[in-house]
N, C-alpha and C positions, 0 to 999 in steps of 0.2 A: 466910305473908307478910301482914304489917297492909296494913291500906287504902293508905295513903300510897305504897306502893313498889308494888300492883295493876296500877297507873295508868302506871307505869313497864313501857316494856317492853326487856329484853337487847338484842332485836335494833335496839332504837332505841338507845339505851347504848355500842354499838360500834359502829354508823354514826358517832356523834357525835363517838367517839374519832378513827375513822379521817378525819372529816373538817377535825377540832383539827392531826392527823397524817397528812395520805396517804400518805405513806413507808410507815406500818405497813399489814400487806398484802400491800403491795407490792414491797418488799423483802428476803422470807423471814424478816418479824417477824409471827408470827400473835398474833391476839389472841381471848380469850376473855372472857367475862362473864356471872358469874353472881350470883344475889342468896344468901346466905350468912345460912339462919335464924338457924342459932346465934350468929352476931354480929349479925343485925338492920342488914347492911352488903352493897354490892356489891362482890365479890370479881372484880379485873380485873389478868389474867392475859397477859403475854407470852412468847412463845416464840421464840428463835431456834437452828436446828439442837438441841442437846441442853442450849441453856441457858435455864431459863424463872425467872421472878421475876412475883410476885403484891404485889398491895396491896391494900385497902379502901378504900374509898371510901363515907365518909357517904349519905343517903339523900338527906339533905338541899343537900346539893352536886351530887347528881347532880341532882335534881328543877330546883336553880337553871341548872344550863347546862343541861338538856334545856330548859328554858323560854326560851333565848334571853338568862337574865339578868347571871350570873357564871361562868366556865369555869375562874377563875383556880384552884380548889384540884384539879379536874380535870385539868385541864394539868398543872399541878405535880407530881404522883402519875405522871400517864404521862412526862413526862419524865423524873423520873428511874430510873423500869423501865425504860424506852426507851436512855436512859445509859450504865445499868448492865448488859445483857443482850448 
């Protein structure tokens, strides 16, 4: 993992999500997240009963809504895994 994403931590990553979404959680949509070397991206992962759906997510999208600054392509990603699942 480069420097850039260190600094980044998962469990802070799905806090964020779940608080963009409190539903997820808490209504039998688990969520996961993990940093994903070979794309150099975080890989975030929904689950419901037997149906799950993933997406990436920039490093640099997450670093912006982990900082409080822009959430909007975060959101966007989990909604429509969220949608879709």
């Amino acid at each position: 993992m480069n420097k850039e994403n260190q600094s980044m931590d998962k469990d802070q990553l799905c806090k964020k999500i779940q608080e963009i979404y409190p539903d997820i959680g808490e209504c039998g949509i688990d969520v996961d997240v993990a940093f994903d070397e070979t794309n150099n991206r975080w890989r975030v992962g929904l689950k419901r009963g037997s149906k799950s759906l993933s997406t990436f997510l920039e490093p640099g999208d997450a670093k912006l809504c982990m900082s409080g600054q822009q959430c909007v392509s975060l959101g966007l990603e989990i909604r429509q895994l969220k949608d879709n699942i």
